[in-house]
Wavefront OBJ file of the C-alpha trace (Angstrom):
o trace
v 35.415 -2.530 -0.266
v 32.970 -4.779 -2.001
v 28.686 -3.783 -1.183
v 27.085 -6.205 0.330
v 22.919 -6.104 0.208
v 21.223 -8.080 2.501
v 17.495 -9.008 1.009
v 14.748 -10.894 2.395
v 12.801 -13.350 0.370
v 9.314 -13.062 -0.869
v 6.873 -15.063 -2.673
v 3.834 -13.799 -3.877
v 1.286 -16.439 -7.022
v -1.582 -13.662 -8.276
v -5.036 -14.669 -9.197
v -3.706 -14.516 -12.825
v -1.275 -17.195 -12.573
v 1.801 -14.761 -12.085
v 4.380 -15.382 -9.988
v 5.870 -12.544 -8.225
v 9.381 -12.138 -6.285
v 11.155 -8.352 -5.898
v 13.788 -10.948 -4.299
v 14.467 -12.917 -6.589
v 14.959 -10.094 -9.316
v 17.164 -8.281 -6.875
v 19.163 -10.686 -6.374
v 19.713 -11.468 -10.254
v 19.999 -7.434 -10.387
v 22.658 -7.158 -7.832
v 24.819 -10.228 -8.714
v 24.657 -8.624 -12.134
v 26.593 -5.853 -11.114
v 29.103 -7.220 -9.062
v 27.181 -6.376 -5.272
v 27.471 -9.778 -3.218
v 23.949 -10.383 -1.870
v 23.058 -12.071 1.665
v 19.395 -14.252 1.733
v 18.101 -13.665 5.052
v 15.570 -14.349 7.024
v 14.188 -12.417 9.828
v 13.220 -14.972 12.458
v 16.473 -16.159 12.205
v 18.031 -16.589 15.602
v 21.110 -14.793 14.151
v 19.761 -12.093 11.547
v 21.441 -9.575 13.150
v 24.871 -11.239 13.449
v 24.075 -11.732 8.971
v 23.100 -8.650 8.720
v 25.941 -7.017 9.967
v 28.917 -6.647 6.900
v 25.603 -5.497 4.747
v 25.869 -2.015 4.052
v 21.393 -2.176 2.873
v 18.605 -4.412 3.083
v 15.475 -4.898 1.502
v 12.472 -6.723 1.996
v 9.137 -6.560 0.130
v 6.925 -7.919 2.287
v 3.119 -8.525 2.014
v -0.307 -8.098 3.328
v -0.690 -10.652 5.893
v -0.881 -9.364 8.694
v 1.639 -11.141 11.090
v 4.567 -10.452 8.206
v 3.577 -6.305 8.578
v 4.055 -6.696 11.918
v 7.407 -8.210 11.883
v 8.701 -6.426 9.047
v 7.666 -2.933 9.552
v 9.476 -3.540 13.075
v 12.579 -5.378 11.517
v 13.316 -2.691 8.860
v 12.624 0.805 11.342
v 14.682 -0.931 13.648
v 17.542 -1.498 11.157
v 16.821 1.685 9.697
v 17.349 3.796 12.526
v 19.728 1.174 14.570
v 21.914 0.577 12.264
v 21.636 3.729 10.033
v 22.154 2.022 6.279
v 19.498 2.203 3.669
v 16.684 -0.020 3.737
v 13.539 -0.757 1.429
v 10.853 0.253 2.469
v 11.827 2.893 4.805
v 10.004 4.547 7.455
v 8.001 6.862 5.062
v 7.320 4.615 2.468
v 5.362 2.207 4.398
v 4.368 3.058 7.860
v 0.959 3.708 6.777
v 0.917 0.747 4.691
v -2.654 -1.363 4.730
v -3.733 1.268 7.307
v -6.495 3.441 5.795
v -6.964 5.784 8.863
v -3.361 6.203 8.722
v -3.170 7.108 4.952
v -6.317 9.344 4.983
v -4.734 11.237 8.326
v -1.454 11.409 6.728
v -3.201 13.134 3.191
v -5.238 15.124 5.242
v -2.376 16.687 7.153
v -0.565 17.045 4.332
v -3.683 19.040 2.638
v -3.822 16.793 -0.299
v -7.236 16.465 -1.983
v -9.429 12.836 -0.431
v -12.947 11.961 -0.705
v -14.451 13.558 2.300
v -13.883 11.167 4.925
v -15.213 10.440 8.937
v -13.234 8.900 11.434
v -14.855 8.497 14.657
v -13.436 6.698 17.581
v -16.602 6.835 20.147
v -19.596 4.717 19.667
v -22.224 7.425 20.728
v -20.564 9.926 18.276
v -20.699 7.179 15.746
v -24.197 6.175 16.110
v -24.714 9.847 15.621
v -23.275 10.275 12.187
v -25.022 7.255 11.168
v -28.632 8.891 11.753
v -27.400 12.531 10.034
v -25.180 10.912 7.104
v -26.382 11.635 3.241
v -26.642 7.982 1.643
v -25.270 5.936 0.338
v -21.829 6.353 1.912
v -18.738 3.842 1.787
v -17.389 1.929 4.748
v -14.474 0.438 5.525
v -11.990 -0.584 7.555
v -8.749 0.125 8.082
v -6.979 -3.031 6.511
v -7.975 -4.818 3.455
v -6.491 -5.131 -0.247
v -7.844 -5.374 -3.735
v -11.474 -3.841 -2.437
v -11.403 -6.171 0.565
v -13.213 -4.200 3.555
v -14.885 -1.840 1.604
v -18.980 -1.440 1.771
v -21.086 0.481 -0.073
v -23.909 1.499 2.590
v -26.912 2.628 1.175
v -29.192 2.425 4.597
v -29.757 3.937 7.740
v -30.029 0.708 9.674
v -27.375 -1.069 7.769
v -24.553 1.772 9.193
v -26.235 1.352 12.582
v -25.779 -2.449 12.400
v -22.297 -2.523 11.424
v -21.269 0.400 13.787
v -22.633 -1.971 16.868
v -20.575 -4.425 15.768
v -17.427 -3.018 15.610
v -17.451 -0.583 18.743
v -19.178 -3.633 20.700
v -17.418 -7.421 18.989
v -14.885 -5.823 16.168
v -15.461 -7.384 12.510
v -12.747 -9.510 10.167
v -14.528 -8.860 7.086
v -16.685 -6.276 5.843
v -17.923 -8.988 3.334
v -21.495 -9.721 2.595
v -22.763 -13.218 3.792
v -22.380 -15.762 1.147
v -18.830 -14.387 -0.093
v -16.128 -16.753 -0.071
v -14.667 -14.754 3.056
v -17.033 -14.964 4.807
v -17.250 -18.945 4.299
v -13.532 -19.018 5.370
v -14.122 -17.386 8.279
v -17.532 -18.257 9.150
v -18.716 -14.781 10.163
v -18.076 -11.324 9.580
v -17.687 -11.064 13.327
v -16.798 -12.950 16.054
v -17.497 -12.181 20.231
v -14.338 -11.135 21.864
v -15.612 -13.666 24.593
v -15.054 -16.626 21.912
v -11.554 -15.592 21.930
v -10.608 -15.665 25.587
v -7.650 -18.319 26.054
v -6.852 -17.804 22.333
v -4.407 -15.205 20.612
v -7.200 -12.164 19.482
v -6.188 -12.225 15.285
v -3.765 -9.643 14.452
v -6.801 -7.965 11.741
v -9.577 -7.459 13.837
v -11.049 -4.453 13.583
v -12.727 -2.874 16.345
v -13.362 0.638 18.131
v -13.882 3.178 15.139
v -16.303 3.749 12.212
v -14.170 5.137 9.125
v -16.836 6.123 6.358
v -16.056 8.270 2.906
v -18.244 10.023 0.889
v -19.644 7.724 -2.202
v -18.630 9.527 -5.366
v -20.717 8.458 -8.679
v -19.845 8.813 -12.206
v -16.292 6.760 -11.279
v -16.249 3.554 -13.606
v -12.876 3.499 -12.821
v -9.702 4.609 -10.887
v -6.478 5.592 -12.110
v -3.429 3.557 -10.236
v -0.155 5.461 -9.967
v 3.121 3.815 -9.351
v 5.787 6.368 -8.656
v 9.154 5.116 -8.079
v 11.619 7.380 -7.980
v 11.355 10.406 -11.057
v 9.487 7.629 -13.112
v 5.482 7.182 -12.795
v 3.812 4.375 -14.677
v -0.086 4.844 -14.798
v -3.324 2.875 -16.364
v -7.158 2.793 -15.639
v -8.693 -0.058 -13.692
v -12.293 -0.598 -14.367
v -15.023 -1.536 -11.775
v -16.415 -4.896 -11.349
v -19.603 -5.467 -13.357
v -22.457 -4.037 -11.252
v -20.046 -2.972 -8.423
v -18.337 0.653 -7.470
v -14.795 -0.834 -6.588
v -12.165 -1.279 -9.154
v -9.340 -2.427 -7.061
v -8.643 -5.589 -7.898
v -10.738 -6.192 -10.413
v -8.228 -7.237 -13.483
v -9.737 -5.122 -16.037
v -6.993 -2.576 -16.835
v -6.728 0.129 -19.815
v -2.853 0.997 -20.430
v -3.440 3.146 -22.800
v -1.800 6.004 -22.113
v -3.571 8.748 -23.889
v -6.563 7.547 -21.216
v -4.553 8.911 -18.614
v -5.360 12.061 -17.041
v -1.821 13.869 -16.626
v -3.214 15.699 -13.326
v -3.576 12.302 -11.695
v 0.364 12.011 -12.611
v 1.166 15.095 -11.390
v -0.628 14.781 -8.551
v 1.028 11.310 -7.379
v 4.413 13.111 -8.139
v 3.730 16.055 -5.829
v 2.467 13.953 -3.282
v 5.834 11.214 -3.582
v 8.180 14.761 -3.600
v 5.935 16.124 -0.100
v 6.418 12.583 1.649
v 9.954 11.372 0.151
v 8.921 8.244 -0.356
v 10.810 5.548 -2.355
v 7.511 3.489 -3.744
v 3.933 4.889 -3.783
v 0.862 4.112 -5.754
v -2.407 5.778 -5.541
v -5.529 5.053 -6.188
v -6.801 8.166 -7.954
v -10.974 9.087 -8.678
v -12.391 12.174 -9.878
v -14.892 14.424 -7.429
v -16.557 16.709 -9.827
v -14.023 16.145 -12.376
v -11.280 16.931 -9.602
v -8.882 14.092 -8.822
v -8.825 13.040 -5.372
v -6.608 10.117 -3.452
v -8.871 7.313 -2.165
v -5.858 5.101 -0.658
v -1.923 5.079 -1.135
v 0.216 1.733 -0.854
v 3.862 0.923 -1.284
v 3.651 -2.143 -3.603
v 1.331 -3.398 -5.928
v 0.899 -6.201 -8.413
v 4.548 -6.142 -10.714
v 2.825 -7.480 -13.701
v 0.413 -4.464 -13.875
v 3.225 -2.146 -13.842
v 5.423 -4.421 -16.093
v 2.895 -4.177 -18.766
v 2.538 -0.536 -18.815
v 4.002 0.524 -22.549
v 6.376 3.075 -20.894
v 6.208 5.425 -18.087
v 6.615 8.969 -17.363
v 9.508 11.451 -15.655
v 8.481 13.998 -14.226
v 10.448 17.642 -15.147
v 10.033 20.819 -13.820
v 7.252 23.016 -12.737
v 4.684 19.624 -13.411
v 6.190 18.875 -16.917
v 5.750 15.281 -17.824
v 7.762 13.202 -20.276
v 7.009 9.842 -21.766
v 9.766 7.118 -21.937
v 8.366 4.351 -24.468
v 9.314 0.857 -23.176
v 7.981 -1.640 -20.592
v 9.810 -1.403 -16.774
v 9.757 -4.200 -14.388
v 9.241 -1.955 -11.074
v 11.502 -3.944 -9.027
v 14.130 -2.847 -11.710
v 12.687 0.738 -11.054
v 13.505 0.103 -7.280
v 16.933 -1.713 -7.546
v 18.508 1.022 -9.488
v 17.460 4.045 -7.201
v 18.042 1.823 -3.682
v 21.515 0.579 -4.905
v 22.253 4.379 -5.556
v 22.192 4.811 -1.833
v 25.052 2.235 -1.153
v 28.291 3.951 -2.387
v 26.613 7.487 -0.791
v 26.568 5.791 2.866
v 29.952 3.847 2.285
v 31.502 7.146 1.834
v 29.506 8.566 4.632
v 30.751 6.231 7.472
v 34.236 5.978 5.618
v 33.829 9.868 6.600
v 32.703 9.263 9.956
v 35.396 7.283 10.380
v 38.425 9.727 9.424
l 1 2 3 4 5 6 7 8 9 10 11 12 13 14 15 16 17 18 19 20 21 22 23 24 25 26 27 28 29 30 31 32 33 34 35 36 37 38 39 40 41 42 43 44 45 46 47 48 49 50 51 52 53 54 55 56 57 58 59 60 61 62 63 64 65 66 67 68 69 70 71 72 73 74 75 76 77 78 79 80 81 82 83 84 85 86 87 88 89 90 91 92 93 94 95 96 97 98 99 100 101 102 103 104 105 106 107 108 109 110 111 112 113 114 115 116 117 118 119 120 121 122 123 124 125 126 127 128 129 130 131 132 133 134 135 136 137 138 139 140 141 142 143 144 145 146 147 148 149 150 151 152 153 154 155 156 157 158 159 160 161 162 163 164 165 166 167 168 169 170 171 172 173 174 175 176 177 178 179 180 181 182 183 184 185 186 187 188 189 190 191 192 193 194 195 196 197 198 199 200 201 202 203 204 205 206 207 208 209 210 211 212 213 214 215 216 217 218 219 220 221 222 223 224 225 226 227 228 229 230 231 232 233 234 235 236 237 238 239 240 241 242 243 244 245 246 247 248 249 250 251 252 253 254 255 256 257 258 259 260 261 262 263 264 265 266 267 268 269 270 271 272 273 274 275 276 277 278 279 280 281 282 283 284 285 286 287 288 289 290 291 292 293 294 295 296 297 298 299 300 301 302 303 304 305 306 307 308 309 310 311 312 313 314 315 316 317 318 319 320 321 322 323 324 325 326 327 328 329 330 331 332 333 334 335 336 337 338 339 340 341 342 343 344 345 346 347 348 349 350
């Protein structure tokens, strides 16, 4: 019996010119080997009726926000409807562009964050606003490369935008004059502008989600951890800014990194089984902490890493010299899965 992989097609052109598609490559990957592949498309009227002779699927889909919505729906429901292996699964990305998700999900899981408030009532809010130690960092809960995040160094500036989003909800946590907040034309907008109209899928509203502001960061350490392999570098902040997501200026050295950072992304992938997982790593007190988690990234900034690590027993690391494309990373562990749940239902079946 031949494998047949079902993959969904993305798209993605970076600020930096690059074009990006896990498809594509998995595609090349899989014909490579001999697996027959299946385009699909998810609002096809007949997906399902495709998707049926594949024995996996895969789909790397984005931030916008209506995609997450489809996809994280499309890919549970295959996951646990159909019972084949998909990419993402459930663990990997249900918490994906959802901050209050990710820091609950750390928190439970008693791995170290920046301390961290989530309030859901306005009064209780208001509250922490007049007792809080500044400057403090808001955000909300969706938003990539730094998008949505604040640095609040005022009183009346947390009371101002805790009004607005327990009272209109917010888009953007941008400051006025930003190019976002040009495209959208405010950082708010009345719910009673919106009646007749579909509400968008990214407004915020209902909660204040504020972290402690830790100085004496000029940069975060992203780690990708696919699989046994973890490929790490330094981002450095934007000139006269705290945030370093997203800003382009990236150190792959790899005697820069700090191997607890490593080992602490590994321990974290092994506690939540997840197939793809980066983190966002900062030091409190020279202890590294998890600001965010996300299950894709940028390929080219993993590409260009000079090698990655594997992690060994009891926290030994070991370098592998050698630059990895991580959708290469992710088609060699997900195709792994195929022959396992052929024999499985072959099983089953007998």
């Amino acid at each position: 019996m031949t494998n047949v992989l079902g993959i969904h097609g993305d798209l993605v052109r970076h600020g930096n010119g690059e074009v990006q598609s896990f498809s594509r490559r998995w595609m090349e990957l899989a014909q490579a080997r001999g697996i027959a592949v299946k385009q699909l498309d998810s609002g096809s009227p007949d997906f399902f009726s495709q998707l049926a002779p594949c024995q996996g699927f895969m789909w790397r889909f984005g931030y916008l926000s209506t995609e997450m919505a489809i996809a994280k729906r499309v890919l549970q429901g295959i996951e646990y409807g159909m019972r084949i292996p998909v990419f993402p699964n459930a663990q990997t990305a249900w918490h994906f562009e959802d901050k209050i998700s990710q820091y609950y999900l750390l928190r439970a899981a008693q791995f170290p964050t920046p301390n961290t408030t989530i309030l859901w009532n306005e009064e209780d809010a208001l509250e922490f606003c007049e007792t809080a130690s500044y400057p403090i960092v808001v955000k909300l809960a969706s938003g990539f490369q730094s998008r949505n995040v604040r640095l609040v160094t005022r009183r009346a500036e947390a009371v101002n935008l805790t009004r607005r989003l327990f009272k209109a909800g917010m888009l953007s946590l941008d400051h006025p004059g930003s190019a976002a907040r040009r495209l959208l034309g405010a950082s708010f907008i009345p719910l009673k502008l919106l009646l007749g109209r579909s509400v968008p899928a990214d407004i915020q509203s209902g909660y204040l989600l504020a972290q402690e502001f830790l100085p004496d960061n000029e940069f975060d350490t992203r780690v990708t951890v696919i699989g046994k392999r973890a490929f790490a570098f330094r981002r450095f902040n934007r000139p006269g800014d705290f945030r370093a997501s997203g800003s382009g200026r990236i150190d792959w050295d790899p005697a820069r990194v700090d191997p607890e950072m490593i080992r602490l992304a590994f321990r974290l992938t092994a506690h939540l089984g997840t197939q793809s997982l980066a983190i966002d790593g900062l030091k409190r007190g020279g202890v590294p902490v998890i600001a965010e988690i996300s299950y894709t990234y940028a390929s080219w900034a993993v590409r260009d890493c000079p090698g990655h690590w594997r992690g060994g027993e009891q926290g030994m690391l070991e370098w592998v010299p050698g630059e990895m494309r991580p959708e290469d990373a992710i088609f060699e562990d997900f195709i792994e899965l195929l022959p396992q749940q052929r024999s499985r239902l072959g099983a089953l079946i007998a």
